[in-house]
C-alpha positions as CSV (number, residue, x, y, z in Angstrom):
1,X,0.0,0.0,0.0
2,X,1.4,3.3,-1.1
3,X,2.4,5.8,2.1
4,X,0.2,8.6,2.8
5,X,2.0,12.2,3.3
6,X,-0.2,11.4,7.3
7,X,1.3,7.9,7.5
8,X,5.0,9.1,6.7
9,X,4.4,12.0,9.5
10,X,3.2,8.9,11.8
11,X,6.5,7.5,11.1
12,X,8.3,10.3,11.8
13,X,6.4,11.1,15.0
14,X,6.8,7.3,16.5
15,X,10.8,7.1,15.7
16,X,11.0,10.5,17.5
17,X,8.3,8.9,20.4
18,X,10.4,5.7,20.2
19,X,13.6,7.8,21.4
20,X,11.5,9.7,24.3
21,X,10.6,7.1,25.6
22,X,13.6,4.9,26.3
23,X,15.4,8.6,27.5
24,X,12.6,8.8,30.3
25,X,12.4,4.9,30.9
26,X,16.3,5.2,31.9
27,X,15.4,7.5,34.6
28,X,13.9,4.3,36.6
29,X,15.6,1.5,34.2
30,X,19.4,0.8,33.5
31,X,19.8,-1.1,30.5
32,X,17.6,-3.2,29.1
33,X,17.3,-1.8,25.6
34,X,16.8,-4.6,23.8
35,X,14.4,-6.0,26.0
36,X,12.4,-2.2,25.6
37,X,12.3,-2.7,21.8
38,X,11.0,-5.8,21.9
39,X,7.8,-4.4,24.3
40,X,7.3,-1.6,21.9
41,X,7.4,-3.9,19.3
42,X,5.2,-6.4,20.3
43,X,2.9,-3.3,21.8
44,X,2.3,-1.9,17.8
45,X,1.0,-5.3,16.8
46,X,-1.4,-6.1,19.6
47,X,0.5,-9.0,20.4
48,X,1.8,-10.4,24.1
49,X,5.3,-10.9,26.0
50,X,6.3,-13.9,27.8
51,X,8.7,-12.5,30.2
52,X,11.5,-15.1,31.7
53,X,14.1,-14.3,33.8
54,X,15.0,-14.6,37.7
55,X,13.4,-12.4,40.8
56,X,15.0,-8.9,41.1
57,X,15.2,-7.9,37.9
58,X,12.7,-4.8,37.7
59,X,10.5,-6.7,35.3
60,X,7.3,-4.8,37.4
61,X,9.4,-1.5,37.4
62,X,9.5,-1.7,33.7
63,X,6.2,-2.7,32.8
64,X,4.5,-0.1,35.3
65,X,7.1,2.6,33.9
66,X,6.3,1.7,30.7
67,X,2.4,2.3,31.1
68,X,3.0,5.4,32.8
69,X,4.7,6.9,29.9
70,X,2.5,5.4,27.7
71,X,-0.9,6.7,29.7
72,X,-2.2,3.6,29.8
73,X,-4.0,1.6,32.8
74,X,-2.2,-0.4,34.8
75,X,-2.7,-3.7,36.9
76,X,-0.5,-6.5,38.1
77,X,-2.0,-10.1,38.9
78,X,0.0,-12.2,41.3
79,X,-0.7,-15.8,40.4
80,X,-0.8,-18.5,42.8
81,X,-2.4,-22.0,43.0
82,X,-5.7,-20.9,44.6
83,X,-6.5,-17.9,42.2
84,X,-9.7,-18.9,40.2
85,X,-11.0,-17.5,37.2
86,X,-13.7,-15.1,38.4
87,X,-10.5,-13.3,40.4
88,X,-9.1,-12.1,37.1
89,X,-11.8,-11.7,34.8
90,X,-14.6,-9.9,37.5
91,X,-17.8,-11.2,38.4
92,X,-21.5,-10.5,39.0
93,X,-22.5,-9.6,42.5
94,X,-25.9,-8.8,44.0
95,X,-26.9,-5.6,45.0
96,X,-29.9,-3.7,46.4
97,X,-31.3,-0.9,45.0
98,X,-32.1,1.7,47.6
99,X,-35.7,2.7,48.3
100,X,-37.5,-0.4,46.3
101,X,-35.6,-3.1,48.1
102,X,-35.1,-4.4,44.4
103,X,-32.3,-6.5,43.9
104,X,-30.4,-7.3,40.5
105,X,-27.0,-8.6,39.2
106,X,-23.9,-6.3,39.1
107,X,-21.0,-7.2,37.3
108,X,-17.6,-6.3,39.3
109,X,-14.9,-6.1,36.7
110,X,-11.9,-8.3,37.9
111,X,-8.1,-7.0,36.9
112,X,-7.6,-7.8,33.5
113,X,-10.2,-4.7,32.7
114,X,-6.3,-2.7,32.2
115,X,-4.7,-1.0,28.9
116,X,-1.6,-3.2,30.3
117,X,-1.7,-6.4,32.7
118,X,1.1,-7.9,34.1
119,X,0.4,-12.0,34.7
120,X,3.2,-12.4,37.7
121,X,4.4,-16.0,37.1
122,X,1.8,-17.3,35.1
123,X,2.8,-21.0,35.8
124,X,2.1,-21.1,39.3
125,X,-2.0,-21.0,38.6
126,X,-3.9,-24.1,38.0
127,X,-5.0,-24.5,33.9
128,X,-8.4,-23.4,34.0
129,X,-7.0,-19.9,35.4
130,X,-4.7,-19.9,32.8
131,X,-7.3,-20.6,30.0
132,X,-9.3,-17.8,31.3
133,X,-6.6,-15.1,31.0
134,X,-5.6,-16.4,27.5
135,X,-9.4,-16.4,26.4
136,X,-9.4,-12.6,27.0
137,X,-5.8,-12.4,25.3
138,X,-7.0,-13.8,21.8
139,X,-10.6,-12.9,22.0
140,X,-9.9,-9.3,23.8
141,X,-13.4,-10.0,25.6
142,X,-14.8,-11.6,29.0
143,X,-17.9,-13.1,29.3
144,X,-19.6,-13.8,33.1
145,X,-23.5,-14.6,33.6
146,X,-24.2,-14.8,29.6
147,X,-23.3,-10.9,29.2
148,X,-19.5,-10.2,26.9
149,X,-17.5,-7.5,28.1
150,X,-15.4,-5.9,25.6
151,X,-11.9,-5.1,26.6
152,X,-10.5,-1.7,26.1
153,X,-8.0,-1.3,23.3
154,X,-4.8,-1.1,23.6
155,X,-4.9,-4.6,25.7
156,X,-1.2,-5.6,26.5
157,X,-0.5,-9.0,28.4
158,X,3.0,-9.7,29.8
159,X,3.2,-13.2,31.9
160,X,6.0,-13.8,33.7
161,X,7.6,-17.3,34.8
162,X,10.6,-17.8,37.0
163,X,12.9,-20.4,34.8
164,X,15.0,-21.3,37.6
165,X,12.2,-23.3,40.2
166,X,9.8,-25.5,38.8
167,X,8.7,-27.0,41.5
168,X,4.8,-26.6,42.1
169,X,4.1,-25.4,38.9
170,X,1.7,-25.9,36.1
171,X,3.3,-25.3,33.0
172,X,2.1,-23.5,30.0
173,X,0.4,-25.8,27.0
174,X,2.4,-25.7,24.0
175,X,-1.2,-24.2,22.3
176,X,-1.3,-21.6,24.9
177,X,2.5,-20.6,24.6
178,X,1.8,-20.2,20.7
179,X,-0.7,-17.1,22.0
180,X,2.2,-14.9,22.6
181,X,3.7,-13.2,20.4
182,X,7.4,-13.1,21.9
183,X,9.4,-15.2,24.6
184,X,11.6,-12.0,26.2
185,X,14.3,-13.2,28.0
186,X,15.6,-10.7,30.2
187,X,19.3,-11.2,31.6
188,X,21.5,-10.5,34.8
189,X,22.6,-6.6,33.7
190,X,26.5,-6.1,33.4
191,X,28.5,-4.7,35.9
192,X,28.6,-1.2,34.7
193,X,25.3,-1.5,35.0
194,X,24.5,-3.1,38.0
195,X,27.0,-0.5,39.9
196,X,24.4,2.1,38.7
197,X,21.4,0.3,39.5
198,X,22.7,0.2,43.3
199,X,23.4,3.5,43.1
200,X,20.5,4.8,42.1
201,X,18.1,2.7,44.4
202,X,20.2,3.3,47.6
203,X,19.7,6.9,46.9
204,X,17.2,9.6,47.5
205,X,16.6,10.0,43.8
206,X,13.3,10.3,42.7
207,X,12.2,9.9,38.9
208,X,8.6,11.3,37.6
209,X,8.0,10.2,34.2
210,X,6.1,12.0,31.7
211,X,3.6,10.4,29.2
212,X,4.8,10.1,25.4
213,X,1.7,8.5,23.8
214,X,-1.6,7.9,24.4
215,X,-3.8,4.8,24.2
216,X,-5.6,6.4,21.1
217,X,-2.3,7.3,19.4
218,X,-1.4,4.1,20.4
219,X,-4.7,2.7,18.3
220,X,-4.0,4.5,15.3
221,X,-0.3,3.6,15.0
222,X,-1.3,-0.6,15.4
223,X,-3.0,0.2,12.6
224,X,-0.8,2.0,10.4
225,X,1.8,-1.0,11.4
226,X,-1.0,-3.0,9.2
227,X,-0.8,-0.9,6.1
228,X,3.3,-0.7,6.2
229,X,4.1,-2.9,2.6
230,X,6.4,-6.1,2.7
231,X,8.2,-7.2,-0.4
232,X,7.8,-10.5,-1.6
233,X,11.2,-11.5,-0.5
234,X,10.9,-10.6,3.0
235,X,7.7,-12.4,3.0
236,X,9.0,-15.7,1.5
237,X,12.0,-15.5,3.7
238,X,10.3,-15.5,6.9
239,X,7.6,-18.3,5.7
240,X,10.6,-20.2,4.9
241,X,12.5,-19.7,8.2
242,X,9.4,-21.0,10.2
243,X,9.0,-24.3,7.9
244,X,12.6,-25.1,8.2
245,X,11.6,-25.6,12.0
246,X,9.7,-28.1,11.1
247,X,10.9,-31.8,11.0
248,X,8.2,-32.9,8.9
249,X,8.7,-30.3,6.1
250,X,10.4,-31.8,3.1
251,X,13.0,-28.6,3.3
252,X,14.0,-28.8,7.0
253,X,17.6,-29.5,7.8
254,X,18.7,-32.9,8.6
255,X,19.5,-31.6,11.9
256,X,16.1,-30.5,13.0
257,X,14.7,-33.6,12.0
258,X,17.0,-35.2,14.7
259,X,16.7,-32.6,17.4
260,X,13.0,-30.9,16.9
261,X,10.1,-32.8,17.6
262,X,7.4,-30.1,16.6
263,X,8.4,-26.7,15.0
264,X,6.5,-23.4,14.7
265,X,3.3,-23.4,13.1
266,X,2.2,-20.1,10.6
267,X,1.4,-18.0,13.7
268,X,4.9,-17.7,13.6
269,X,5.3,-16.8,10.6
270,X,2.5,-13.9,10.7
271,X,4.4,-12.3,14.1
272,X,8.1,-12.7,11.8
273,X,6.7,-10.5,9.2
274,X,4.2,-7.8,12.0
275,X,7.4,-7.7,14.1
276,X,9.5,-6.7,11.1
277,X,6.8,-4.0,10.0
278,X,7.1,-2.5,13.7
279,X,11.1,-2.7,13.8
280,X,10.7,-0.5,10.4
281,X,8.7,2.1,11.1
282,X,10.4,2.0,15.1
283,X,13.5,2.6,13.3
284,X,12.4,5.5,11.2
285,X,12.1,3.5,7.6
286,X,8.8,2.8,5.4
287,X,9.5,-1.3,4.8
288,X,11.3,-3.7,6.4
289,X,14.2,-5.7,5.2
290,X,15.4,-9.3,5.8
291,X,17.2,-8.0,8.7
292,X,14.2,-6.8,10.7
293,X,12.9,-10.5,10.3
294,X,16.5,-12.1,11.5
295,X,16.1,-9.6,14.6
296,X,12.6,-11.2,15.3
297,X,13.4,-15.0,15.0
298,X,14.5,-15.6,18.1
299,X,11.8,-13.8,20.4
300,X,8.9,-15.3,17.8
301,X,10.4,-19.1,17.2
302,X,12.1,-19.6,20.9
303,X,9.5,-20.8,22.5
304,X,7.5,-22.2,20.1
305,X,10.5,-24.8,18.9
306,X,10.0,-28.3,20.9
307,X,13.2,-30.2,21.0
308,X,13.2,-33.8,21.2
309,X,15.2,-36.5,23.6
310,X,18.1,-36.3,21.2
311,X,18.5,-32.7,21.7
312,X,18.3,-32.8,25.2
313,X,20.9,-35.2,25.4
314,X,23.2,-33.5,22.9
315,X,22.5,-30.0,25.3
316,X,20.8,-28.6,22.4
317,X,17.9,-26.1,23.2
318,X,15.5,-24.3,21.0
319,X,17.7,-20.8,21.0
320,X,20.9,-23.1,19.7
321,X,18.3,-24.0,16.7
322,X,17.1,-20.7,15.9
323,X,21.0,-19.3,15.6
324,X,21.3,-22.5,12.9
325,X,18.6,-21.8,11.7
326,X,19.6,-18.0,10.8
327,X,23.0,-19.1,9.8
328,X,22.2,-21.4,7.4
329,X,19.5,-19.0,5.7
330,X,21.6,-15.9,4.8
């Protein structure tokens, strides 16, 4: 689709937002960059994050920061085994009407009723509380005593899950994992910046961030994400990258068919070639190039890779078979 003079201002404007906002997100958070990209990435296609890393590392800091600046609403859910499905998604209560006595159904809307909801280890929740949560991440709606609530746009989920303890846990369905868009793994920072994270935090500083974008702006740029044109190339490549994850495909590697047991299916695909649109126009540039998909592969296809036995044996995870699969598809 051809760019409008209003679509290359758009541009313009969310290159220049992109750069505001990681300068006021380093007021509360050192470092990170690449894991801030990959929020504002996946935030400009409507899709999810599944966070992993250890305690400690500001993943609530950065996800409430990065509402604030965004002016969106905010809510954490701490999961634990005993949290059922009406505690996320609301429910009806009954209340009396004063003066007639008369008494009707009210529905209480639960947490997920936020612009961004942080799903605080994810995995420690029975499957049905899962389910529910996920429900309202692909259909962006919550039903409770026959009546569908429609959840306000932009709706931004990002799970968490601890990969170090297992124990006690009720891991995610390789159906459900497919739902988000990226697996962000966020790392221990370097030193340089760990000596400033301690002294920042021991201090008496104060940041107050200030809002870069609104929810509507937000709106209007998922949508001009849609109508950024892909050459046929970049298209073909990324199709390709996902099937050769696949052990069944005639044109996989004889290596995955030894160490994958299932690959990604074309969801993966579809978030290769959305993430690369984002990256784009993040960066400034009207269409992305095979690059922008090489930057997306491992977020999109790490955690929807499933190694077999073989692999495990031969210490082969599903980020070792992403890297091969990038280097063998120059």
């Amino acid at each position: 689709m051809k760019s409008t003079p209003n679509d290359l201002q758009a541009i313009e404007e969310l290159s220049q937002a992109r750069r505001d906002l990681v300068a006021e997100l380093s007021k509360v958070i050192i470092g990170q960059r690449q894991v801030i990209d990959e929020l504002l990435t996946a935030l400009l296609t409507g899709g999810h994050v599944l966070l992993v890393g250890v305690p400690g590392l500001a993943k609530t800091l950065l996800i409430n920061s990065l509402a604030q600046c965004l002016r969106l609403t905010f809510n954490r859910i701490q999961f634990t085994p005993d949290l059922m499905p009406s505690d996320i998604t609301g429910t009806d209560i009954i209340e009396e009407e004063s003066g007639t006595r008369r008494r009707f159904f009210k529905f209480v809307k639960g947490p997920v009723f936020a612009n961004v909801v942080l799903a605080d280890e994810i995995n420690r929740t029975p499957p049905k509380t899962q389910a529910a949560l996920l429900q309202a991440m692909q259909e962006r709606t919550v039903t409770a005593g026959g009546t569908t609530y429609r959840l306000e746009e932009p709706f931004f989920v990002l799970a968490t899950q601890n990969p170090i303890e297992q124990e006690g846990t009720y891991p995610l369905p390789e159906a459900q994992l497919d739902r988000f868009m990226f697996n962000t793994f966020i790392g221990y920072p370097d030193q340089a910046e760990e000596v400033e994270i301690v002294r920042t935090t021991t201090s008496a500083y104060s940041a107050t961030l200030s809002p870069v974008l609104s929810g509507e702006r937000i709106a209007e740029l998922q949508r001009l994400v849609r109508k950024v044109p892909v050459a046929d190339e970049v298209v073909a490549y990324a199709v390709g990258l996902a099937r050769a994850s696949r052990p069944t495909d005639p044109g996989a590697p004889a290596w995955v068919r030894e160490y994958v047991a299932w690959g990604a299916g074309p969801r993966a695909s579809q978030y290769l070639i959305l993430g690369a649109k984002a990256a784009a126009i993040l960066d400034g540039r009207l269409a992305p190039s095979l690059d922008d998909v090489r930057r997306m592969a491992l977020p999109v296809l790490r955690h929807r890779i499933i190694t077999n036995f073989n692999a495990e044996a031969a210490g082969v995870d599903s980020v070792e078979i992403v890297n091969r699969l990038l280097a063998g598809r120059q």
